[in-house]
C-alpha positions as CSV (number, residue, x, y, z in Angstrom):
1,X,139.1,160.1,97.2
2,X,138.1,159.9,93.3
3,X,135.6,157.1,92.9
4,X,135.8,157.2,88.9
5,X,137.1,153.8,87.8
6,X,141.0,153.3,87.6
7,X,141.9,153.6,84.3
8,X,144.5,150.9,83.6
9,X,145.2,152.1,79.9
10,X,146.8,154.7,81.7
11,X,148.6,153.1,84.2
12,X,149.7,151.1,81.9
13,X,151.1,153.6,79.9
14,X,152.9,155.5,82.7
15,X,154.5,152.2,83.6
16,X,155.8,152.0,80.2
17,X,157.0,155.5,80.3
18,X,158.3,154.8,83.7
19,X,162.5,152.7,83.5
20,X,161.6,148.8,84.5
21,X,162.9,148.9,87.9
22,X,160.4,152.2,89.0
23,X,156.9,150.6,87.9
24,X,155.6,149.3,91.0
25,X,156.3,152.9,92.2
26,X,153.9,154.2,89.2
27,X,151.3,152.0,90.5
28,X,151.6,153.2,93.9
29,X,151.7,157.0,92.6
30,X,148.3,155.9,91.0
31,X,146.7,154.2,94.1
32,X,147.9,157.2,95.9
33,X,146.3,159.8,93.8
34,X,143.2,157.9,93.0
35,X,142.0,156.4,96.6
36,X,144.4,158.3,98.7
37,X,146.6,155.7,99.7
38,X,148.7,156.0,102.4
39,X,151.1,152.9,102.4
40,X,151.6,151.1,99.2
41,X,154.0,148.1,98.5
42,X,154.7,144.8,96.7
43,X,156.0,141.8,98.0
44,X,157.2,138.6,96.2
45,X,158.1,135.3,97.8
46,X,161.9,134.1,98.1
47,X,163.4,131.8,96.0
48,X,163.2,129.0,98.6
49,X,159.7,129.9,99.4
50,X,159.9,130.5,103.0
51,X,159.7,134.4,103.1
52,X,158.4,137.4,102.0
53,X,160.4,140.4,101.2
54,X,158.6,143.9,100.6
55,X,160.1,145.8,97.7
56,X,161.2,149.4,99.0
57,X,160.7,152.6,97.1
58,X,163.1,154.6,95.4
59,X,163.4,156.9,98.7
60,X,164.3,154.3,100.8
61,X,166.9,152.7,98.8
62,X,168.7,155.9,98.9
63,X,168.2,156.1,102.8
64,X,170.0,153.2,102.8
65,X,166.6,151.0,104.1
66,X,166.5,147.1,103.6
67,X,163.6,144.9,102.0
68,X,162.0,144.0,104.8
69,X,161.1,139.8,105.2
70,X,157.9,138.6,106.7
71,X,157.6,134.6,107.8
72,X,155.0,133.6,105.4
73,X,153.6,131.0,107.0
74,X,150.4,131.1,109.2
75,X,150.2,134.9,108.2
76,X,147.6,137.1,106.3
77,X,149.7,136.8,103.3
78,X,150.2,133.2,103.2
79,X,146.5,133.0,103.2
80,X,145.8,135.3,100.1
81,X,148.5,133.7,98.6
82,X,146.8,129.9,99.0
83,X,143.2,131.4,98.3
84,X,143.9,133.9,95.7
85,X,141.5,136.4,97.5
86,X,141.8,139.6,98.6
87,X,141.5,139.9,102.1
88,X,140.9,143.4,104.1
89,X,142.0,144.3,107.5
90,X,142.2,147.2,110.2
91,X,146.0,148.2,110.5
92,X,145.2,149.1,114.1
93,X,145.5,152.9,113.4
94,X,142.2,153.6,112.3
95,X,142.8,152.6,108.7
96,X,142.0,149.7,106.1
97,X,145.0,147.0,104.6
98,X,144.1,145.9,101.6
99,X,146.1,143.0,100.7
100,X,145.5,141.2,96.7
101,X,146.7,138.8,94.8
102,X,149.3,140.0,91.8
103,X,148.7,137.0,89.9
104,X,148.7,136.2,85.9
105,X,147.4,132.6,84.6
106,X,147.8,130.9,87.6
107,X,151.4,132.1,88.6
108,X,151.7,133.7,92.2
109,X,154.2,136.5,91.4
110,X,153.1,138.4,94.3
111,X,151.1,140.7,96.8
112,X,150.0,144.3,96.7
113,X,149.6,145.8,99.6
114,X,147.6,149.0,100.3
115,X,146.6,151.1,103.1
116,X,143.3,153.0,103.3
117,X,141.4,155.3,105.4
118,X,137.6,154.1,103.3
119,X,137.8,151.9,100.8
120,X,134.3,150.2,99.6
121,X,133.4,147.6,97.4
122,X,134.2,149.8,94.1
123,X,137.8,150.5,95.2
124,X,138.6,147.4,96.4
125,X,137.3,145.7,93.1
126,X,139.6,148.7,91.5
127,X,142.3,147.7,93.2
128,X,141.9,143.7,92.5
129,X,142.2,145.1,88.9
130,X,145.2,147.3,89.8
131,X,146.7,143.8,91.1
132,X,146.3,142.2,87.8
133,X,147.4,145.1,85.9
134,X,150.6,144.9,88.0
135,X,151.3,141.6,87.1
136,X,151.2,141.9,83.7
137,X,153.7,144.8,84.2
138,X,156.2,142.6,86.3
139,X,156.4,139.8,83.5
140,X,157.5,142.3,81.1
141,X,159.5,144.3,83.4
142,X,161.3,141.5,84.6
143,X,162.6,140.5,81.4
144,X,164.9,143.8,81.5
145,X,165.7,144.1,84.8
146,X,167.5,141.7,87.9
147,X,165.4,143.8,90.4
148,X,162.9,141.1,90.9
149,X,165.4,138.2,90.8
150,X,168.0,140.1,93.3
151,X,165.2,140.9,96.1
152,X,164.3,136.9,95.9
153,X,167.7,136.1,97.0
154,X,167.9,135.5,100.6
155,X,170.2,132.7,100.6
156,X,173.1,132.3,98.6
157,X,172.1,130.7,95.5
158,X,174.9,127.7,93.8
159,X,176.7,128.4,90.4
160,X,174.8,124.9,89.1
161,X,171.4,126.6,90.7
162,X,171.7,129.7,88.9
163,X,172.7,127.4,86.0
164,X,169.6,124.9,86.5
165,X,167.2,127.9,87.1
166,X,167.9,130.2,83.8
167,X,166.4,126.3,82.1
168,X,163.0,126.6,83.9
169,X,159.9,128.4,82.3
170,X,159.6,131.9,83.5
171,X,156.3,130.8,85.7
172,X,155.8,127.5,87.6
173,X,151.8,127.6,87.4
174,X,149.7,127.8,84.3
175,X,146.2,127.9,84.2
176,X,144.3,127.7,80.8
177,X,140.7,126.2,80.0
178,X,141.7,122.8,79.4
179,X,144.1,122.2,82.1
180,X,146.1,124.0,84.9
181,X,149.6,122.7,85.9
182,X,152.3,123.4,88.7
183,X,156.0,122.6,89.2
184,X,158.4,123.3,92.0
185,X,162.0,121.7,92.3
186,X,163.8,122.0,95.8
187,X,166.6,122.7,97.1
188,X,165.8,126.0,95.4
189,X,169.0,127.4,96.2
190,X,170.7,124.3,95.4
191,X,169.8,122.4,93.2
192,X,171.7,120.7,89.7
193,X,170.6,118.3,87.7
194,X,166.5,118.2,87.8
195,X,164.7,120.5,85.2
196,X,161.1,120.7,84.3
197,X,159.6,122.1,81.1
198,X,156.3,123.2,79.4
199,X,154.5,125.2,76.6
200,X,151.6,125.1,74.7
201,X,150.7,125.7,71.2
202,X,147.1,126.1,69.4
203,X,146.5,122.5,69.8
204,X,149.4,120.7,72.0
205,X,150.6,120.9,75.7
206,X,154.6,120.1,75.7
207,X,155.3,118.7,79.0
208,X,158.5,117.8,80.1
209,X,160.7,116.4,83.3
210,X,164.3,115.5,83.3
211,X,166.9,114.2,85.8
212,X,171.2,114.8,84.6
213,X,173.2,112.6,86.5
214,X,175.0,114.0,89.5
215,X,174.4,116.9,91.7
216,X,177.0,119.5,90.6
217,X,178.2,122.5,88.4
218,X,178.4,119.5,85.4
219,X,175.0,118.0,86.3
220,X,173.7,121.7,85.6
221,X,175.1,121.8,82.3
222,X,174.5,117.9,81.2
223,X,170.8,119.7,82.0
224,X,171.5,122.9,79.7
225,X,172.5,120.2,76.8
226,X,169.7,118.6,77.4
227,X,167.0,121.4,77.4
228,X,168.3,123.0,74.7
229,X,168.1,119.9,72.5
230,X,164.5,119.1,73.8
231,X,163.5,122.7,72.8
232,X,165.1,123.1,69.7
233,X,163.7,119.5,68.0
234,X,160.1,120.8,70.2
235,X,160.7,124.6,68.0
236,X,160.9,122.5,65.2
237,X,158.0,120.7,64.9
238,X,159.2,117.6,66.5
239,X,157.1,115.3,68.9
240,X,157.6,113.5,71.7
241,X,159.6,110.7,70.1
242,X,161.5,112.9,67.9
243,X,162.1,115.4,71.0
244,X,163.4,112.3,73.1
245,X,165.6,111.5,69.9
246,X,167.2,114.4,69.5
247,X,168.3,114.9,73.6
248,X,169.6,111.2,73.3
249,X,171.4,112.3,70.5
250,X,173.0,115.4,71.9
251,X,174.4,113.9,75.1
252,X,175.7,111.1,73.1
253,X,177.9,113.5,70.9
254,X,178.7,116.3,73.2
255,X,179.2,114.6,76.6
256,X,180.2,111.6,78.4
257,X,176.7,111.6,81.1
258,X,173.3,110.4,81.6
259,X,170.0,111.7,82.0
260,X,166.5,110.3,82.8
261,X,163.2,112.0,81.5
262,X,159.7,112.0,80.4
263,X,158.3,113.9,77.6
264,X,154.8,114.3,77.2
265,X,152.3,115.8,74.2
266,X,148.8,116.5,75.5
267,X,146.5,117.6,72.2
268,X,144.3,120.1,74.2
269,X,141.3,119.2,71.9
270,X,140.9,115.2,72.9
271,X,143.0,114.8,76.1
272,X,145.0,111.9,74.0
273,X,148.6,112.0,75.7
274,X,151.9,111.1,73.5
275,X,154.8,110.4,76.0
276,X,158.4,108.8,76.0
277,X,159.9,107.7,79.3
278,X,163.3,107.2,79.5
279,X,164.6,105.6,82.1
280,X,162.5,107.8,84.9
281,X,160.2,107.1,87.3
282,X,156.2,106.4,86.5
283,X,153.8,109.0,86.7
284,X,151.1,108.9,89.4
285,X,147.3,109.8,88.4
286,X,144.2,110.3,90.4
287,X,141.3,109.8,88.4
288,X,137.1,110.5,89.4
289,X,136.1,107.7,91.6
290,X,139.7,106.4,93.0
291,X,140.2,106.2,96.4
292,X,144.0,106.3,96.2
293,X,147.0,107.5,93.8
294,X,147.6,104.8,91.5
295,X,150.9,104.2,89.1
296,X,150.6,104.7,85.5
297,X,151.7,101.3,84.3
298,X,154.3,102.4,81.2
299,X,157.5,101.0,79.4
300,X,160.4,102.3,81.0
301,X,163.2,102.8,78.1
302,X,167.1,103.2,78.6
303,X,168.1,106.6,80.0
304,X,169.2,109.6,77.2
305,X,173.4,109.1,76.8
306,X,173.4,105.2,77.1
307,X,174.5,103.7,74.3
308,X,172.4,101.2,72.7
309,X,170.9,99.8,69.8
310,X,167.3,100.0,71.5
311,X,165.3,102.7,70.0
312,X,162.8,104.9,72.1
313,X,159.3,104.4,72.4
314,X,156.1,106.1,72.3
315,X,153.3,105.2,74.3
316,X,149.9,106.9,74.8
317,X,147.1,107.7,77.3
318,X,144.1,109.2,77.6
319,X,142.8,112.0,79.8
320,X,139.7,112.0,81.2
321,X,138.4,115.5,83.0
322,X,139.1,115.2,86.1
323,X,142.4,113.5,86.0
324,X,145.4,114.6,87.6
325,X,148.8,114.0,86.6
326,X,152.0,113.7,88.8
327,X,155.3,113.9,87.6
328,X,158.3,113.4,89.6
329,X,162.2,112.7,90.1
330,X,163.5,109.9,92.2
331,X,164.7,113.0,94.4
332,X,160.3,112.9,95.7
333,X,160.7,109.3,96.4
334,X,164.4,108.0,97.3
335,X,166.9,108.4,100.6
336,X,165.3,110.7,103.0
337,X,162.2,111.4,100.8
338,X,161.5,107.6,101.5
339,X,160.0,108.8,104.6
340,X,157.2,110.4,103.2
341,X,154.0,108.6,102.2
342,X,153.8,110.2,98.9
343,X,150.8,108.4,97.6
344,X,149.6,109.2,100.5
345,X,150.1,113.0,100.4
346,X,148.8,113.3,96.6
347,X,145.5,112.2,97.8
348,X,145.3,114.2,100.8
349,X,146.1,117.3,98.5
350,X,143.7,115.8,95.6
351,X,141.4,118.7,96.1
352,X,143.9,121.4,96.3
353,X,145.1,123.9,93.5
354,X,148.1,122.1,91.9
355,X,150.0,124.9,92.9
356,X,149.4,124.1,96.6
357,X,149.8,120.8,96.3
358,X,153.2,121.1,94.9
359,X,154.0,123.2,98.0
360,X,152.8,120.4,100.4
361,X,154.6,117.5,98.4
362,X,158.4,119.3,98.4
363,X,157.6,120.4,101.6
364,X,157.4,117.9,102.9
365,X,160.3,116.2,101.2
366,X,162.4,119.1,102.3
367,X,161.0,118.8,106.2
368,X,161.6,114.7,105.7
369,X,164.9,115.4,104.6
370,X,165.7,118.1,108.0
371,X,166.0,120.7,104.9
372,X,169.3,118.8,103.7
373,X,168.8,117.1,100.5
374,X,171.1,115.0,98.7
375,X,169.6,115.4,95.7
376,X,167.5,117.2,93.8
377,X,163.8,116.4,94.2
378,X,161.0,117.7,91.6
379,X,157.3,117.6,90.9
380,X,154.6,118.7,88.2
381,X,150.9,118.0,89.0
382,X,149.1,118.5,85.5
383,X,144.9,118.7,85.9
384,X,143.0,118.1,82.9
385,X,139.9,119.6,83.0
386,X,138.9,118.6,79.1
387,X,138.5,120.3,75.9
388,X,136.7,123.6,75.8
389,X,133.0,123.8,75.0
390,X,133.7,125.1,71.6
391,X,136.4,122.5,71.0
392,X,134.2,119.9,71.0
């Protein structure tokens, strides 16, 4: 087994040379050559969140094999995925599993899995940076390639869900210095009308959380209308209120629905929050101190598409390190989601990774529900950690 360190510059560029759909396979060439190797394989988590599915190699696809699916919870990999650690086990035939994290800014996008005969605390540091290396590879592979978004399918997926999901930003986790954030919208397979947005610029997080009337193919593309104004005034230079204006505007002129949202501007150097809520439900925060989720107390304005000579407006608050920010659609709160004590839950989770505590909230909406929503029900947690140190 070579002990030099992995050289990733080259991995990198063999994945390159390598078509999109063949660069795990590079990696596990590499692993294979470098630490011996005996077993390598990714696996990514199905759309709905339930399962694992193991991506197969070249050879096995033309033997005809299957992705194989793994229960993920209570196992091995449901842990690393909720810690974010690699974990190490005996595979029973004398030989190591190495199981890490193939993560980038806070967005699970998967496991690598490899088996070893030795593998100290060099290699397996080696390998945690062959992980990340692998990630990196993925989000640009994926953007040329269904590979990824095929093997995720293990239900079938709605012509208003494949619609609704081609709106949502490529990851549902970010994590930067000033803040980390989360989102997750279920049914994933079916869902039409709820979207959820972000981006951030040198000085500005653009958050955003919208609800199109119904629960079809034409609450999907009420949502597309939507989106696309909200991004388009956003790429402009427009803020909150302007962003609000324009999405009012477009459903007004180019459909006959309706559509509740919030949009929010968080300037990453003071914590000082823009927003506009139109007709949607409040925000919850938890704040340093609190001993339960509280309501942010804001002006609720009419609903984008309602015709009316009131104009939008914008409000403001103030983050304080610390703080977390919840974000939902009445889907979290109303008809069988009324069963769940959702204040409740935010605080219970107010220590976990806003990525897990997104999974515990729809989760439980969905088990509340008996897995049969009516509608659509969505959430973004938003921690705000503060301004960097240099920032001031």
């Amino acid at each position: 087994m070579d002990g030099g360190d992995l050289e990733l510059g080259q991995l990198l560029a063999a994945a390159e040379a390598a078509p999109p759909g063949e660069s795990v396979e590079v990696l596990a060439h590499d692993l294979r050559k470098r630490f011996g190797a005996e077993r390598v394989s990714f696996l990514f988590v199905d759309l709905v969140g339930r399962r694992l599915l193991r991506l197969t190699t070249q050879a096995e696809d033309d033997m005809g094999g299957a992705a194989e699916r793994i229960d993920l919870e209570g196992s091995v990999y449901d842990a690393v995925l909720r810690t974010q650690c690699q974990r190490v086990e005996r595979d029973g035939q004398g030989g190591r599993r190495v199981i890490s994290p193939v993560t980038n800014r806070g967005d699970c996008i998967g496991l690598l899995e490899a088996t070893l005969q030795n593998a100290d605390d060099t290699v397996l540091a080696q390998i945690e940076d062959a992980a990340h290396a692998l990630a990196y590879i993925i989000v640009t592979d994926r953007r040329f390639t269904d590979l990824y978004h095929v093997g995720r399918r293990t239900t079938r997926t709605s012509l208003a869900a494949e619609i609704q999901h081609q709106l949502l930003p490529s990851a549902s986790c970010c994590e930067a210095p000033q803040f980390t954030l989360a989102a997750g919208l279920v049914p994933a397979d079916d869902i039409g009308g709820d979207t959820y947005d972000y981006t951030l610029d040198r000085d500005t997080l653009h958050l955003s959380i919208t609800d199109a009337m119904g629960h079809d193919t034409n609450s999907a593309l009420l949502a597309t209308l939507l989106v696309g104004a909200m991004r388009g005034a956003r790429r402009s230079g427009c803020d909150a209120l302007q962003q609000a204006q324009h999405a009012h505007d477009a459903l007004l002129a180019h459909s006959r629905g309706l559509a509740t949202g919030q949009l929010l501007c968080v300037g990453l150097t003071t914590g000082t929050c823009e927003l506009v809520n139109a007709g949607h439900p409040r925000p919850l925060r938890l704040r340093e101190g609190a001993t339960e989720a509280e309501e942010v107390q804001l002006a609720v304005n009419l609903p984008f598409g309602v015709a009316a000579p009131t104009p939008y407006h914008l409000q403001q608050l103030h983050l304080l390190p610390g703080d977390r920010l919840i974000l939902l659609t009445d889907g979290m709160q109303e008809r069988g989601a009324g069963a769940v004590d959702l204040a409740r839950l935010v605080w219970d989770t107010r220590t976990s990774h806003p990525r897990e505590a997104v999974r515990s909230l729809t989760t439980a909406v969905l088990d509340a529900c008996r897995g049969n929503l009516r509608d659509d029900a969505t959430v973004l947690i938003l921690d705000w950690h503060g301004p960097r140190r240099e920032d001031g």
